[in-house]
SERO-4910 file (N, C-alpha, C, O; in steps of 0.05 Angstrom, whole numbers):
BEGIN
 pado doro    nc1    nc2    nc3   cac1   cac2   cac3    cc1    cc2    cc3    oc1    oc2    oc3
  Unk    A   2239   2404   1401   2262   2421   1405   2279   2410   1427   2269   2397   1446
  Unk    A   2308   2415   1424   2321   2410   1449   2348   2415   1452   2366   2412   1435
  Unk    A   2349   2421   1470   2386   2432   1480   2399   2423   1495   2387   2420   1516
  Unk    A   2422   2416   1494   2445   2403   1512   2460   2420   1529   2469   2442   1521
  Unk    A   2462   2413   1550   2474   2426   1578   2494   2430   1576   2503   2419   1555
  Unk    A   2510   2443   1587   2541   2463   1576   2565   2436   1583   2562   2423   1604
  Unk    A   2586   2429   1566   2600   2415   1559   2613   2412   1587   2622   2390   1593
  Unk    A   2617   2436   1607   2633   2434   1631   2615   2405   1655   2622   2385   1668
  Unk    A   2593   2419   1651   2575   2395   1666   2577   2370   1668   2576   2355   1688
  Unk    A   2580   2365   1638   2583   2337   1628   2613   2322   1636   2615   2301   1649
  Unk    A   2629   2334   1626   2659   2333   1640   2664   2330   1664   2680   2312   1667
  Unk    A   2655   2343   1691   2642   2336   1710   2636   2310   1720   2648   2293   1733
  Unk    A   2613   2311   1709   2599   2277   1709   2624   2256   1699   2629   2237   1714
  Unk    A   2641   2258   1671   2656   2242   1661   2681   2240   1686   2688   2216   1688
  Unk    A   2695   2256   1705   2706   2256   1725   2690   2239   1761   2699   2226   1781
  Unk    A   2667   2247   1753   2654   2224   1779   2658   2194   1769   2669   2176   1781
  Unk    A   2645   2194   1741   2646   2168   1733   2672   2150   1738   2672   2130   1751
  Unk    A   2695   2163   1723   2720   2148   1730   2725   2152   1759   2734   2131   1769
  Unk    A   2723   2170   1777   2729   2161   1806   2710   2132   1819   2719   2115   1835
  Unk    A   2680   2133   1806   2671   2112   1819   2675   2082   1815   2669   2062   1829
  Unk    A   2686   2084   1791   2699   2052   1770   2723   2050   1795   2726   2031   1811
  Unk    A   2737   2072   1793   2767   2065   1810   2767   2065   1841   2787   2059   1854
  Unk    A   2745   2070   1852   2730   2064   1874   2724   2031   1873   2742   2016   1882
  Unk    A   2714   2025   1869   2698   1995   1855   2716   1976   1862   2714   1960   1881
  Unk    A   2740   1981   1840   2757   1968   1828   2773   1965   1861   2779   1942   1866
  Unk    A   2776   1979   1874   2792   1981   1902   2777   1955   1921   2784   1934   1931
  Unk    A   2757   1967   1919   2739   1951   1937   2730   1919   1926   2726   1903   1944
  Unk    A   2727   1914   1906   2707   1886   1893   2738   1873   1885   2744   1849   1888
  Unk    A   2753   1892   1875   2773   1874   1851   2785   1855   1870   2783   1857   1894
  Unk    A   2801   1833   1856   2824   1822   1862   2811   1805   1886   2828   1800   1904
  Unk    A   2785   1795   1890   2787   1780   1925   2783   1796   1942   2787   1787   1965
  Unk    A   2774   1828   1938   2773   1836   1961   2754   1825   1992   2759   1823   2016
  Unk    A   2725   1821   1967   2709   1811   1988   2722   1794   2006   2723   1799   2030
  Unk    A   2733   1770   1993   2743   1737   2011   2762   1750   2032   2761   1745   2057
  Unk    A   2781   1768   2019   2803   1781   2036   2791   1791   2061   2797   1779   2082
  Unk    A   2773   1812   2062   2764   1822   2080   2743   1803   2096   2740   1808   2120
  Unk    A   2729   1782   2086   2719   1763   2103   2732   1742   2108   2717   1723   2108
  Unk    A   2765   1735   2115   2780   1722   2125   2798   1733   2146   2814   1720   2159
  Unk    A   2789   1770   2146   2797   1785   2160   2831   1795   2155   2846   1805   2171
  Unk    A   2834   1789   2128   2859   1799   2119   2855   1835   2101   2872   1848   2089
  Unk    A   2833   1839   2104   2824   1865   2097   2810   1879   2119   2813   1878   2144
  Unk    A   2797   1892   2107   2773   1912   2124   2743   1889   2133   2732   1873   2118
  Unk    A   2739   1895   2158   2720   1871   2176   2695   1887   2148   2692   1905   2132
  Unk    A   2680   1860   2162   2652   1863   2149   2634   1886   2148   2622   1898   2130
  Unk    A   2635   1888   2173   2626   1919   2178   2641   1942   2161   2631   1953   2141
  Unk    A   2655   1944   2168   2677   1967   2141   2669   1965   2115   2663   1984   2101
  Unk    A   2669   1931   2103   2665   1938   2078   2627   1932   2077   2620   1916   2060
  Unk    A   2611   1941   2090   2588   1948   2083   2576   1974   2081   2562   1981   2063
  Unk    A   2584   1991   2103   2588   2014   2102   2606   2017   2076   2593   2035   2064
  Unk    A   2624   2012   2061   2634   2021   2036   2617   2014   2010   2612   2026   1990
  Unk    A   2612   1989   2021   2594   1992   1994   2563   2007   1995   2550   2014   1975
  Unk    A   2556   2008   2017   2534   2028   2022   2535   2050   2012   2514   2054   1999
  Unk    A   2559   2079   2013   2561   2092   2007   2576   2086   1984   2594   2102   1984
  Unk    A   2578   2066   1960   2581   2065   1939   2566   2051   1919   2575   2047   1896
  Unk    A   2539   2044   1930   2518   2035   1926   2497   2060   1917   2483   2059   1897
  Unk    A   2498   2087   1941   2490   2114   1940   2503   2129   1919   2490   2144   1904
  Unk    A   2528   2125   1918   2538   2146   1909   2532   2134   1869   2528   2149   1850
  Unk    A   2533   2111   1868   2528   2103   1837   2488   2119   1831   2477   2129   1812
  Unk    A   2481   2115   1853   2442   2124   1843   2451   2156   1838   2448   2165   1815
  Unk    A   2462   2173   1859   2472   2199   1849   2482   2200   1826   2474   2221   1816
  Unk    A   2496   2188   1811   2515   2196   1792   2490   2190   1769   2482   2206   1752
  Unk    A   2478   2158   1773   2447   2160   1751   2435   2174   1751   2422   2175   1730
  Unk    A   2427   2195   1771   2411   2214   1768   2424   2239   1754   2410   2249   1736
  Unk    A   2453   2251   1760   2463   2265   1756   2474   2263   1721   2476   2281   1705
  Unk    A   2478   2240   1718   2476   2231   1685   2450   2238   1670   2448   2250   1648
  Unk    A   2430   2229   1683   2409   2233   1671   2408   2270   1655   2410   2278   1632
  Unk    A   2404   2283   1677   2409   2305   1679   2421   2318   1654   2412   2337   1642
  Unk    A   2444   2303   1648   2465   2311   1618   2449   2312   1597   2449   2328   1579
  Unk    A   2433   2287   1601   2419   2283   1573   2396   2301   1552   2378   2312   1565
  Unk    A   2394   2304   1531   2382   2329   1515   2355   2334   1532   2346   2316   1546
  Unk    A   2343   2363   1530   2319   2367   1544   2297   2366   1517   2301   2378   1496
  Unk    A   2276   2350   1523   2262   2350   1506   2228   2362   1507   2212   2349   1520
  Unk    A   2218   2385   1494   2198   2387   1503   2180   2387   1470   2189   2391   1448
  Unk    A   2152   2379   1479   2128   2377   1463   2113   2395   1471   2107   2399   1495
  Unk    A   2104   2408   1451   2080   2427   1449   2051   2421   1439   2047   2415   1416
  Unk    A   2030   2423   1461   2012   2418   1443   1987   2439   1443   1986   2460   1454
  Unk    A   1973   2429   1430   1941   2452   1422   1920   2435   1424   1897   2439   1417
  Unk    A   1929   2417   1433   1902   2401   1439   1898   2387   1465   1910   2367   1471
  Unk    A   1880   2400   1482   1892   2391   1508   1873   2362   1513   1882   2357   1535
  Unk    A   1862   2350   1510   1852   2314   1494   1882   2298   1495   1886   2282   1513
  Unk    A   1904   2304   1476   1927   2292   1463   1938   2298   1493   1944   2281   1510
  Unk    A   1939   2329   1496   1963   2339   1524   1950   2310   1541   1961   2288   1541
  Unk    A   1932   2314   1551   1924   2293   1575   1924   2266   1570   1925   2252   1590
  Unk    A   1924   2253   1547   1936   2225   1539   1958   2221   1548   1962   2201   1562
  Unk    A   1981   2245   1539   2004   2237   1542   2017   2234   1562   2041   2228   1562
  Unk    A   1996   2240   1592   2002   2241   1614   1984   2224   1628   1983   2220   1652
  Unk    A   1969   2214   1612   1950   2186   1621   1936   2193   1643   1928   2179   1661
  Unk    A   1934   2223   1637   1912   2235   1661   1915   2239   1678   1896   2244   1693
  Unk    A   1945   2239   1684   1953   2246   1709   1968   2271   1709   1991   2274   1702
  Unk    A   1946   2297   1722   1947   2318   1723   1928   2337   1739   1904   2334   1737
  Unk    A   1940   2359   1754   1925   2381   1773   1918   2407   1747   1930   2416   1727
  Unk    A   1890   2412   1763   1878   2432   1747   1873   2470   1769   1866   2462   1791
  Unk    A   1874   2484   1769   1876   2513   1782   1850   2521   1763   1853   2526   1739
  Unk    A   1833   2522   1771   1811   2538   1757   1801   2563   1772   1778   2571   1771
  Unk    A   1816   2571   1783   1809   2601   1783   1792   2606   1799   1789   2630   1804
  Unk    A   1774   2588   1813   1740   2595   1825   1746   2610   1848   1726   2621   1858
  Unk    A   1766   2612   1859   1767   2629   1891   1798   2638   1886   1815   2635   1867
  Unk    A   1798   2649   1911   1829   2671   1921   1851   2652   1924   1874   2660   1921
  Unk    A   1844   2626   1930   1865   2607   1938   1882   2589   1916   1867   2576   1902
  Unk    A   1897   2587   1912   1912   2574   1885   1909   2545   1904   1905   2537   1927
  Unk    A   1914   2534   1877   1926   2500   1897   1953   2506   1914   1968   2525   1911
  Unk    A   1955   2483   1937   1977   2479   1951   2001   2484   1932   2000   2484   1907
  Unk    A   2025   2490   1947   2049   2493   1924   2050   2507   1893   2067   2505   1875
  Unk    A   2030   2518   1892   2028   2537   1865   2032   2563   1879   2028   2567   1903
  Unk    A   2045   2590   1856   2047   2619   1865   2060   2623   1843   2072   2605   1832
  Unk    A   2057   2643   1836   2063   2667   1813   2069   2704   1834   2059   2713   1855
  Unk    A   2088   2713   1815   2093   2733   1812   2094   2750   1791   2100   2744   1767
  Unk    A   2089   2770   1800   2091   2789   1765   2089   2810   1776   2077   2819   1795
  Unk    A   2112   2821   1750   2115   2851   1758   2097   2869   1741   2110   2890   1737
  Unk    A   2076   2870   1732   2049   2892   1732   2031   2881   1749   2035   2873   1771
  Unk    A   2004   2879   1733   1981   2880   1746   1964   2847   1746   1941   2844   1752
  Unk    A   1981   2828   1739   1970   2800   1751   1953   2795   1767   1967   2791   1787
  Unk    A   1925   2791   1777   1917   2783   1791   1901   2759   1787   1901   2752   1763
  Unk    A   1889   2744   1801   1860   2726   1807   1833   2743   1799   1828   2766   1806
  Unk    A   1813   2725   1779   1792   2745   1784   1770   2714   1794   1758   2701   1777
  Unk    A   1768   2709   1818   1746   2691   1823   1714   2690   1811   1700   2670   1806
  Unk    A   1707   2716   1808   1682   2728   1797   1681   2719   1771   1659   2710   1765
  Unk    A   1701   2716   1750   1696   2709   1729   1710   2687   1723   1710   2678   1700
  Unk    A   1727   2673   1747   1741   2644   1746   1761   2645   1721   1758   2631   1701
  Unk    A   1783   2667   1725   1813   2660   1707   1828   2682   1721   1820   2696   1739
  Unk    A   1851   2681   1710   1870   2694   1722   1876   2708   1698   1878   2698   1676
  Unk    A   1881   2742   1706   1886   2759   1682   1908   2773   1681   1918   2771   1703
  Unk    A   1926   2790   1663   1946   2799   1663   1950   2824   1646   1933   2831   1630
  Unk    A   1971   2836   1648   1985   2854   1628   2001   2856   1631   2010   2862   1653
  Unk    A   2023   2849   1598   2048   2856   1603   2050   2859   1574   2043   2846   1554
  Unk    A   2066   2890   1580   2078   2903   1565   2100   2902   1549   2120   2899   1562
  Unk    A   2103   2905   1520   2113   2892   1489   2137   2906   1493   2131   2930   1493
  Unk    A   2162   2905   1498   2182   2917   1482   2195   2942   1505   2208   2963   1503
  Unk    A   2184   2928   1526   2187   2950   1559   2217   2953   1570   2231   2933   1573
  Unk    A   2226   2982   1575   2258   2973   1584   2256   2956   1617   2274   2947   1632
  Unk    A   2229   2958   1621   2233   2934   1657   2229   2899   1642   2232   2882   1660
  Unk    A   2223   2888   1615   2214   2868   1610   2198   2850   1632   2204   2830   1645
  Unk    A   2176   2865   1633   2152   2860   1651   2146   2832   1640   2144   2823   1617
  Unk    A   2144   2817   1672   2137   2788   1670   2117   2780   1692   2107   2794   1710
  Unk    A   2112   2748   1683   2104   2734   1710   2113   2707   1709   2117   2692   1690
  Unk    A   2118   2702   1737   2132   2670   1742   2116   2658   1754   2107   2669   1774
  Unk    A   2107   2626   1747   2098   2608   1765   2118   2596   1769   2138   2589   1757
  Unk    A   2105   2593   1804   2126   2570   1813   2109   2554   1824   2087   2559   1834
  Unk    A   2123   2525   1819   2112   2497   1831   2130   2482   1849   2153   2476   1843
  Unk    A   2119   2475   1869   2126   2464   1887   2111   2427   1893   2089   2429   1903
  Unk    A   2118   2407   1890   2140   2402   1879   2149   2409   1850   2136   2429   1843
  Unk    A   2165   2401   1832   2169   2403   1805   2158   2389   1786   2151   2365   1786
  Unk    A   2155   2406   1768   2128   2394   1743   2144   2383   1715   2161   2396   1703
  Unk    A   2134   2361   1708   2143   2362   1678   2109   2366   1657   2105   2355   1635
  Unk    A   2100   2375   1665   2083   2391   1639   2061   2415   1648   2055   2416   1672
  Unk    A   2049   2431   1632   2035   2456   1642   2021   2466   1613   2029   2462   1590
  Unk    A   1996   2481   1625   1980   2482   1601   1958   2500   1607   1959   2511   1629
  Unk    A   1938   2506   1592   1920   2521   1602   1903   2537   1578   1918   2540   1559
  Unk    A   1880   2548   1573   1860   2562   1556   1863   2589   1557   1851   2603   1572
  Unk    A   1882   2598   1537   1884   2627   1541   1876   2643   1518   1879   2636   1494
  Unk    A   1866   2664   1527   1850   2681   1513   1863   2717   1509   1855   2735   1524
  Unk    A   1882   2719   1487   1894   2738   1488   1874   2762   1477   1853   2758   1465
  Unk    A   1885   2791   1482   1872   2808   1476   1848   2822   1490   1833   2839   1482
  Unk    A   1849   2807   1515   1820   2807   1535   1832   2807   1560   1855   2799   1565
  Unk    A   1811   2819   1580   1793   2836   1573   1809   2855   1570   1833   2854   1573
  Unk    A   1788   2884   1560   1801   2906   1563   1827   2925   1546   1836   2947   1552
  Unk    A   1834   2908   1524   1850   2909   1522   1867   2892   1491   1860   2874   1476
  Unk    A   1883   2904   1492   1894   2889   1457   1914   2872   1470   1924   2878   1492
  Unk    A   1925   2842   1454   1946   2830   1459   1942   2805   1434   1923   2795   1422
  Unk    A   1969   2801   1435   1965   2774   1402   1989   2758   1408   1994   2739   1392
  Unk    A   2007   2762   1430   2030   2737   1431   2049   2748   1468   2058   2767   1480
  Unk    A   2044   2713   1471   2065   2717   1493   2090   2693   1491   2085   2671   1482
  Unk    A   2119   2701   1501   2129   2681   1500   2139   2661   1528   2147   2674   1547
  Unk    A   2139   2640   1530   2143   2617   1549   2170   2611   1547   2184   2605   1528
  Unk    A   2179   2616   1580   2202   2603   1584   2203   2579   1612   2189   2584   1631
  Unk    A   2214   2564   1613   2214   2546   1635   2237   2554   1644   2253   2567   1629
  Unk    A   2244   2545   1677   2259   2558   1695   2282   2579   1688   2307   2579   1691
  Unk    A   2256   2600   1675   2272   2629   1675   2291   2633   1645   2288   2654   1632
  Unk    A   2308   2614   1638   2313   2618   1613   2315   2610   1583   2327   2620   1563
  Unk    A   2293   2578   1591   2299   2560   1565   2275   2566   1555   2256   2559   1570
  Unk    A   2265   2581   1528   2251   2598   1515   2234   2553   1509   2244   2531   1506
  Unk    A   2209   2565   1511   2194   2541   1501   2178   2542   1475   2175   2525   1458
  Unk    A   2168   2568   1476   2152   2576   1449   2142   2600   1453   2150   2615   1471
  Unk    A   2120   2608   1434   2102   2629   1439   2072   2617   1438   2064   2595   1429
  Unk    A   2058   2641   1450   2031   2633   1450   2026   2660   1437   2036   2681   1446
  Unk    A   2006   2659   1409   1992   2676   1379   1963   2676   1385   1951   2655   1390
  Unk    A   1956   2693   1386   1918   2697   1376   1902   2681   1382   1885   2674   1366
  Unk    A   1907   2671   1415   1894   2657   1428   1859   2666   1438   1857   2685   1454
  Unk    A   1840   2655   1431   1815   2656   1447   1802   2633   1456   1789   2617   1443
  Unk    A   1808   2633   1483   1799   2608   1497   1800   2578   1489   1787   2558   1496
  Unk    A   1830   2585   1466   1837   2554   1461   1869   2542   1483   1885   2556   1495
  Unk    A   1867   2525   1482   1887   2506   1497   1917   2507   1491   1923   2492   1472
  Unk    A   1932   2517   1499   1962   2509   1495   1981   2503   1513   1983   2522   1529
  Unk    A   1994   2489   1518   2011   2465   1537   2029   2462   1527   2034   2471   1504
  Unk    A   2051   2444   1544   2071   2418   1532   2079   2405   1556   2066   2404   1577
  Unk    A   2097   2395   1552   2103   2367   1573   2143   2367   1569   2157   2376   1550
  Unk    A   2146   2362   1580   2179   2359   1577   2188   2339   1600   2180   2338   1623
  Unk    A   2206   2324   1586   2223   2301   1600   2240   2309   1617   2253   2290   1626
  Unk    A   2246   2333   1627   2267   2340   1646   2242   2354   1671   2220   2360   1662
  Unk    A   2246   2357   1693   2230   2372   1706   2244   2400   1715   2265   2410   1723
  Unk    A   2211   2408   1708   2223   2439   1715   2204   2455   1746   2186   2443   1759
  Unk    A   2209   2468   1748   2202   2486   1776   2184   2511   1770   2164   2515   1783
  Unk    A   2190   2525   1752   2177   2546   1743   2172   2552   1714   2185   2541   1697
  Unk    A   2149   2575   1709   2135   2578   1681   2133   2606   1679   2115   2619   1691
  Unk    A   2158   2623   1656   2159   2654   1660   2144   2664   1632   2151   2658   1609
  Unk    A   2122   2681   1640   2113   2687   1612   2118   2724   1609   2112   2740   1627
  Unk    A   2129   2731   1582   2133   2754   1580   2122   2764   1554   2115   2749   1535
  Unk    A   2121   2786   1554   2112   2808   1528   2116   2793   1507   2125   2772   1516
  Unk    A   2113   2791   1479   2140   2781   1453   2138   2812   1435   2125   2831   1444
  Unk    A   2149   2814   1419   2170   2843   1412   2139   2858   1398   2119   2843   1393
  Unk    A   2138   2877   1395   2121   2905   1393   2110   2928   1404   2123   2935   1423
  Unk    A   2095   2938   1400   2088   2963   1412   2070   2960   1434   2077   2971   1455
  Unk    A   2044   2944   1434   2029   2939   1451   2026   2927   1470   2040   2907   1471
  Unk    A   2009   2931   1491   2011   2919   1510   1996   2889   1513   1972   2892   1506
  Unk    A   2001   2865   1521   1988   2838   1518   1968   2837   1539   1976   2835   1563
  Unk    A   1939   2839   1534   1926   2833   1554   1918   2809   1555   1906   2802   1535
  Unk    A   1920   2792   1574   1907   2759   1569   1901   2751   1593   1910   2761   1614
  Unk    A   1877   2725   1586   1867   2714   1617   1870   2685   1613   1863   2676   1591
  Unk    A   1881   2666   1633   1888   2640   1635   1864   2621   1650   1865   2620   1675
  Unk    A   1856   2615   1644   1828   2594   1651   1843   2564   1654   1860   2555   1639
  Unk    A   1833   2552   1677   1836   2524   1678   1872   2521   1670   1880   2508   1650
  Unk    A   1888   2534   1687   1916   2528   1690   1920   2485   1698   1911   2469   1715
  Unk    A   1936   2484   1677   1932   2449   1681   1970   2451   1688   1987   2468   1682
  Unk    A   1972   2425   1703   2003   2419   1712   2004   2384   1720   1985   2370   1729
  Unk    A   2026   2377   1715   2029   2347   1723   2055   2352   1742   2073   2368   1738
  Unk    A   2054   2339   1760   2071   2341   1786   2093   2313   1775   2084   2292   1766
  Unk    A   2125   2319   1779   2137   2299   1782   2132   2265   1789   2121   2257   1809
  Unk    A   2141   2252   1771   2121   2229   1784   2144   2219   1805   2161   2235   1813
  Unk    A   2143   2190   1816   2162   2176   1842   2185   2168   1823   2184   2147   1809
  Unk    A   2205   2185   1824   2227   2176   1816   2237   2149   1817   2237   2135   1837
  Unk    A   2251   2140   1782   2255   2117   1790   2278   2102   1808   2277   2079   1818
  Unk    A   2292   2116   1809   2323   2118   1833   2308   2105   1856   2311   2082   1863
  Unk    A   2291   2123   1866   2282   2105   1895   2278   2080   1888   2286   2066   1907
  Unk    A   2270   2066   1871   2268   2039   1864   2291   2028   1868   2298   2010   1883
  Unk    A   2302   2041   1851   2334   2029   1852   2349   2032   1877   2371   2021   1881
  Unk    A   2339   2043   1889   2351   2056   1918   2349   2030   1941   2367   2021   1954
  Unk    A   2319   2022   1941   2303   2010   1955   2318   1968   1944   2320   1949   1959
  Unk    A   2322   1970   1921   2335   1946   1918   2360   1939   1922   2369   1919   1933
  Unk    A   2372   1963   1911   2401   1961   1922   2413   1955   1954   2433   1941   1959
  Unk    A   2393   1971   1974   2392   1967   1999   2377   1941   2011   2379   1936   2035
  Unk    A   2365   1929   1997   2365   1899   1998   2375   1883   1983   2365   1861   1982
  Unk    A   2392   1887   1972   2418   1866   1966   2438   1870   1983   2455   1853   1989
  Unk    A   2438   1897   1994   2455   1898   2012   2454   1887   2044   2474   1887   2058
  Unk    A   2429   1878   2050   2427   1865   2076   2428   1836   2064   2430   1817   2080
  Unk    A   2427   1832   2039   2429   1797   2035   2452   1789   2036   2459   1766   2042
  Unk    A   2473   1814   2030   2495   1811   2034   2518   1801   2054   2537   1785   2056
  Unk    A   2497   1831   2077   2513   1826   2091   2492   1799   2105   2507   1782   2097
  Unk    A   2482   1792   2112   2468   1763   2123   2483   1744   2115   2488   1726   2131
  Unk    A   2497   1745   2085   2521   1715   2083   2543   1713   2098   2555   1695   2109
  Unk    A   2548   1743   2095   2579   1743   2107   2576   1747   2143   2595   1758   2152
  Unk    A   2560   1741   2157   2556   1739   2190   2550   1713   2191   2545   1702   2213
***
């Protein structure tokens, strides 16, 4: 599945882009460099500081492009496949004590809690409620995938579907007549939070989450680019002194 970011955004971006070409073009075109290192322009110093902050400002705009591009998420039911696709690189919350991992927290507006005694975290939320009773995880840093063994209808209680949204309003799927099987996904954009609510009927969803799984943002590749760019930029300036 996937959705494109509102056309104003993008437009946006298409307005940085042409300021940074015509930025460029000021600075590189025509001899500027020779000009300014014959001292018929801006000293050396001036134009490193410019291209420094136009060096920065192009990794912003790659990141900020990126951003434009479709959000793509995968769902899976097999959490074997889920953890392939992340080559295993992933945090697990199993429930065994009061303490969540670092940077994890949830809220919910009924009765959410921890049950350490029986190692999962349980819930209720109510089908078709005029409060649309929820709960939010939040992750600190930001995650591109999340998953976990849920077992609807338990304890205590009737339930047969909840639905998944990532940061609050991009609907991901539902979770159906889950018992202690696995459902996840992974998505190429990163997100911050995981809102799960009622899906439409009379009853109320009772369910417990075992072995909450998450993959943390990995080292963006910008800093790479960040980290080279700023050494071409001292090679730079090293010719011209």
């Amino acid at each position: 599945m996937t959705t494109s970011l509102p056309i104003i955004f993008i437009k946006q971006k298409l307005v940085v882009i042409k300021n940074v070409f015509e930025y460029s073009n000021r600075i590189v075109g025509k001899g500027g460099l020779e000009a300014a290192h014959k001292g018929k322009g801006i000293g050396t110093g001036g134009i490193m500081r410019k291209f420094a902050v136009l060096g920065l400002t192009l990794i912003v705009l790659l990141s900020l492009t990126a951003k434009a591009s479709a959000l793509t998420i995968t769902v899976y039911t097999n959490k074997a496949v889920w953890e392939a696709a992340l080559s295993g690189q992933f945090l697990t919350e199993n429930f065994d004590d009061a303490y969540l991992n670092v940077g994890v927290s949830f809220i919910s507006s009924e009765s959410a809690h921890l049950n350490p005694s029986l190692g999962y975290y349980q819930d209720v939320l109510a089908s078709g409620s005029a409060n649309t009773p929820s709960t939010t995880w939040s992750f600190t840093p930001s995650i591109i995938a999340y998953g976990g063994n849920w077992t609807l209808g338990g304890p205590g209680g009737s339930g047969n579907s909840l639905l998944v949204y990532i940061n609050d309003s991009y609907k991901v799927g539902g979770i159906s007549n889950y018992y202690g099987e696995f459902w996840g996904f992974i998505s190429d954009t990163p997100f911050t939070s995981v809102k799960l609510i009622g899906a439409s009927g009379g009853q109320q969803q009772h369910y417990n989450l075992d072995d909450m799984v998450y993959s943390q943002v990995p080292v963006p590749g910008t800093l790479w680019l960040l980290s080279g760019g700023l050494m071409g930029l001292l090679a730079l300036r090293r010719q011209f002194l």
